[in-house]
C-alpha positions in Angstrom: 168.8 6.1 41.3 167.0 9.4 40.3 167.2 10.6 36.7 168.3 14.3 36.6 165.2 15.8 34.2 167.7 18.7 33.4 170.4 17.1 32.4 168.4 14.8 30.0 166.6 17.7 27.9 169.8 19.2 27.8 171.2 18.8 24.6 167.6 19.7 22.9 168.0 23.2 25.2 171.6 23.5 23.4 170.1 23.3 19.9 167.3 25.3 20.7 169.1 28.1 22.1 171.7 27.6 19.1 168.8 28.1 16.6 167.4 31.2 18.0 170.2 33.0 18.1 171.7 32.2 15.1 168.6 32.6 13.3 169.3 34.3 10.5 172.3 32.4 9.7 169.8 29.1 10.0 166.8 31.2 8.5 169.5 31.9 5.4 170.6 28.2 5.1 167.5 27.2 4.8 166.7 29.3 2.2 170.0 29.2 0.1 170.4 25.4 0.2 167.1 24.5 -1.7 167.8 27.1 -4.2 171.3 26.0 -4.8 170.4 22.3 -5.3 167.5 23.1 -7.2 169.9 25.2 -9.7 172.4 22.4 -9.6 169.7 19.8 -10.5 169.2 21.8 -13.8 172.5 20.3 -15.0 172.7 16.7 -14.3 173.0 14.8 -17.5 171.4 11.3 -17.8 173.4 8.9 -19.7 171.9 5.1 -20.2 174.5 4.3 -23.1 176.8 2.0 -21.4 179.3 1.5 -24.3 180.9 5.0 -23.0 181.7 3.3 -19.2 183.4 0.3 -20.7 186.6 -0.5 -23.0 185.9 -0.1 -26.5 187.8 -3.6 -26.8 184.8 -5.6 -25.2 183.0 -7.6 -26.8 180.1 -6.2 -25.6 180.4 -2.9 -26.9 181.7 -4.1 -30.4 178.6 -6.1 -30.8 176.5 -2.8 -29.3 178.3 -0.5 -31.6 178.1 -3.3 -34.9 174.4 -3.3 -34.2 173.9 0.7 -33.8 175.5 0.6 -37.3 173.4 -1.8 -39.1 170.1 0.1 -37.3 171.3 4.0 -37.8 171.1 4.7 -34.0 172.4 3.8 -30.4 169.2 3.6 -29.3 167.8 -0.3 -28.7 164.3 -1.1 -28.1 163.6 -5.4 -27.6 160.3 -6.6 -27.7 159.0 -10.1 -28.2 156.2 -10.8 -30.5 153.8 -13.6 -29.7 150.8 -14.6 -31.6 148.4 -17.3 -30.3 145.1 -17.9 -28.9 143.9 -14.9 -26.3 146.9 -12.3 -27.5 
């Protein structure tokens, strides 16, 4: 059973020929995509305070928001201290 060569490069002919003649519509993507998600990028806000996706019933977050109290900010930093021989 022979393998038609044409038939099989086919669909990269079809989006070759698609390309080139729509060229400036592919040439004008190309160009107005990066600039639109590089504006959009500008504006995405990174939250890591958790207490604002959960209830403010759970016990979690009333322990969280007990603690930012007692420190003067929401901001938690842990660290263990050790002390022995070589540290």
């Amino acid at each position: 059973m022979k393998i038609d060569r044409k038939r099989k490069m086919r669909p990269k002919k079809n989006f070759s020929d698609f390309v080139i003649r729509n060229r400036i519509i592919v040439i004008s993507l190309l160009i107005i995509a990066p600039l639109f998600f590089g504006y959009e990028i500008t504006r995405v806000k990174v939250s890591a305070d958790f207490s604002k996706y959960l209830r403010l019933d759970d016990p979690l977050v009333k322990e969280y928001n007990r603690i930012s109290e007692i420190f003067a900010g929401k901001s938690l930093v842990q660290g263990d201290v050790c002390r022995g021989p070589g540290l």
